[in-house]
C-alpha positions, 0 to 999 in steps of 0.5 A: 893809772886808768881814769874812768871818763864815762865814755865807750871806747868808739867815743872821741875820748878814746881818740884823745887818749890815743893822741896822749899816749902817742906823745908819750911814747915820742917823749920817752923815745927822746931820753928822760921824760916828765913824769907826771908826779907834783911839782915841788915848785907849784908856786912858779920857782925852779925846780929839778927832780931825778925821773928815772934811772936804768939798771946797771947796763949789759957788761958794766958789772964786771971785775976792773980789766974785764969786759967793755966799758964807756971811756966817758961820762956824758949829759945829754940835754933839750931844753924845749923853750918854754921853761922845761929842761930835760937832761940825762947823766949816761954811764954815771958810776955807782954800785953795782949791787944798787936798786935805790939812786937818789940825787940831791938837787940845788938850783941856785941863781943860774946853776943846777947842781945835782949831788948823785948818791947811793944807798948802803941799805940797797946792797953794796957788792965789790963792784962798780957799774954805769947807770943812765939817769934822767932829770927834769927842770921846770920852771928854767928862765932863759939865760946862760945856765951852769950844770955840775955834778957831784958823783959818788965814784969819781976816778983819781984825776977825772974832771967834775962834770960841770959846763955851762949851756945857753938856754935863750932858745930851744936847744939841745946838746951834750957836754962829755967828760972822758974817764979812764978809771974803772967802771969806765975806760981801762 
């Protein structure tokens, strides 16, 4: 979205855009970024929002037994201390027909629960595949938070992502689970 400010592109509006945009670029090369849309949460409460999601990633869309796959499923997260979360779901399973990926998001006292889920209407094929998503949490208080996932196509005998992640001071980490049935490990 451009905005037009009345200024010549010598002036030191120009410099304050390219300052922008360089800390853009830097928050997008450290995983999920905010993006800008309103906060549903205007009132000061937490809220959480799916940013974005890639494609399905190089190779995943294969038939089971063909090709390579992640033998886990992992959320990377930073919480820069001043109330903002940032966490991403690597190689989440869904279709690999899928354009739309939606996720239902609860925070309740101290957890965030995120529901991942498709839609039929965007194309279903015979096959599955990994997707990358990012989220946004605003508004966290410090403390000792719970995360889970519900996902759509969880293995026979695969543990839920859910852990628990101190929140106190500006972190950073990631909580793996490994999974052997397909689109992940073989």
């Amino acid at each position: 979205m451009e905005r037009n400010t009345g200024r010549g592109p010598g002036s030191s509006g120009a410099a304050s855009i390219l300052i922008v945009v360089l800390f853009s670029l830097m928050a997008a090369s450290a995983g999920c970024r905010d993006d800008q849309s309103p906060d549903p949460a205007a009132s000061g409460g937490p809220s959480c929002s799916l940013v974005s999601f890639t494609g399905c990633k190089t190779g995943a869309a294969l038939p089971a037994g063909e090709g390579d796959a992640s033998e886990s499923s992992c959320v990377t997260y930073r919480y820069d201390g001043d109330g903002n979360l940032f966490f991403e779901h690597i190689d989440a399973g869904f279709n690999c027909c899928q354009d739309r990926i939606y996720a239902s998001i609860s925070i309740e006292g101290m957890a965030i629960t995120v529901t991942e889920a498709e839609d039929p209407e965007g194309g279903l094929c015979d096959c599955l595949c990994l997707f990358d998503l990012c989220f946004v949490a605003k508004n966290i208080e410090p403390g000792l938070w719970t995360i889970r996932f519900s996902e759509p196509y969880p293995g026979e005998g695969d543990e839920a992502i859910e852990f628990t992640v101190d929140l106190l001071l500006p972190t950073e980490g990631e909580y793996c689970v490994p999974r052997k049935s397909y689109p992940w490990g073989r």
